[in-house]
C-alpha positions in Angstrom: 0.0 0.0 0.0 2.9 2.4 1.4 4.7 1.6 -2.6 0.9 2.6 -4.4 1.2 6.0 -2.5 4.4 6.6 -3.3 4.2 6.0 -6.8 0.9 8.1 -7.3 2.6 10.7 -5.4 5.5 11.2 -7.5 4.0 10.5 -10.8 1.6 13.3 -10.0 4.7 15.6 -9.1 6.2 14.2 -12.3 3.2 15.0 -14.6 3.6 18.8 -13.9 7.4 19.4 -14.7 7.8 16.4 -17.4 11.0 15.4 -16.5 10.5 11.8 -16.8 8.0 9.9 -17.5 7.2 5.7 -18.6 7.8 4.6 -21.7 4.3 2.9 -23.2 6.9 -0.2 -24.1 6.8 -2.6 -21.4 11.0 -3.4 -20.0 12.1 0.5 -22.3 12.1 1.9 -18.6 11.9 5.9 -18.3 12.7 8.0 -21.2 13.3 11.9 -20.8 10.1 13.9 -21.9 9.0 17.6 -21.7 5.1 17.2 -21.6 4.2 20.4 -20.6 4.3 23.2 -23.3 2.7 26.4 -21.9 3.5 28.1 -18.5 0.6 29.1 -16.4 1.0 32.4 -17.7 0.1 30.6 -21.3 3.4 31.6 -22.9 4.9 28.9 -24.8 7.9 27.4 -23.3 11.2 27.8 -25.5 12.3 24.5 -28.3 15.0 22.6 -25.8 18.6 22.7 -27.3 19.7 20.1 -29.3 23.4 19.1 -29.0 24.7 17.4 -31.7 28.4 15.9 -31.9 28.2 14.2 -35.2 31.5 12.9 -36.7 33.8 13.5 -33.3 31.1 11.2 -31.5 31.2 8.2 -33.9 35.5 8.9 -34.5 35.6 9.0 -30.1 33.2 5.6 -29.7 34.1 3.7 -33.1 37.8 4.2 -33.1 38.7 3.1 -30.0 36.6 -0.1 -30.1 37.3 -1.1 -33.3 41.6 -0.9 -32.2 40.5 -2.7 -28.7 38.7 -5.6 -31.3 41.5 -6.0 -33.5 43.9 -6.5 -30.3 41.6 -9.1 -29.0 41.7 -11.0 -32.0 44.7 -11.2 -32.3 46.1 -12.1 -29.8 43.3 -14.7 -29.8 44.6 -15.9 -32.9 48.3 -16.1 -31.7 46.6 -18.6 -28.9 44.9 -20.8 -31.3 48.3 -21.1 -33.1 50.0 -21.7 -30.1 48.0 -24.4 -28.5 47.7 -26.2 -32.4 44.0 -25.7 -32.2 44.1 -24.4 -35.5 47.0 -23.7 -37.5 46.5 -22.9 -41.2 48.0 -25.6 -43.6 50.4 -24.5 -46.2 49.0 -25.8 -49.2 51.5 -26.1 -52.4 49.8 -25.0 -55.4 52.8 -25.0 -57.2 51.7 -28.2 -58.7 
């Protein structure tokens, strides 16, 4: 009972500002969302700012992944050929 109260207590705080608010998607969890659009006055509220990184985002998270990948796999490699669980064969196809 004390957990219903809660709840309806600060979803009804929540309704007012829009700060967060359930996704309709059952296991999405909360997503940010600005449902209110006028003030009580009945001005309109300004668009939020959008910040947008574009290329230096996908160089920062791509780049770094992709050299951590290769390492891994390589030196996975190096094991396999260590431990003769595979080792390529030299095929002569000078034949």
């Amino acid at each position: 009972m004390a957990s219903a109260v809660y709840r309806l207590s600060r979803l009804s705080v929540l309704k007012d500002t829009g700060v967060l608010t359930r996704s309709k998607c059952p296991g999405a969890g909360f997503t940010q969302c600005r449902n209110v659009v006028y003030t009580p006055s009945g001005a309109i509220h300004p668009q939020p700012v959008k910040t947008s990184f574009g290329l230096f985002r996908v160089t920062v998270v791509v780049v770094p992944f992709l050299y951590v990948g290769t390492l891994i796999s390589k030196n996975f490699a190096a094991l396999l050929e260590e431990h003769d669980i595979f080792v390529p064969e030299d095929d002569d196809d000078d034949d």
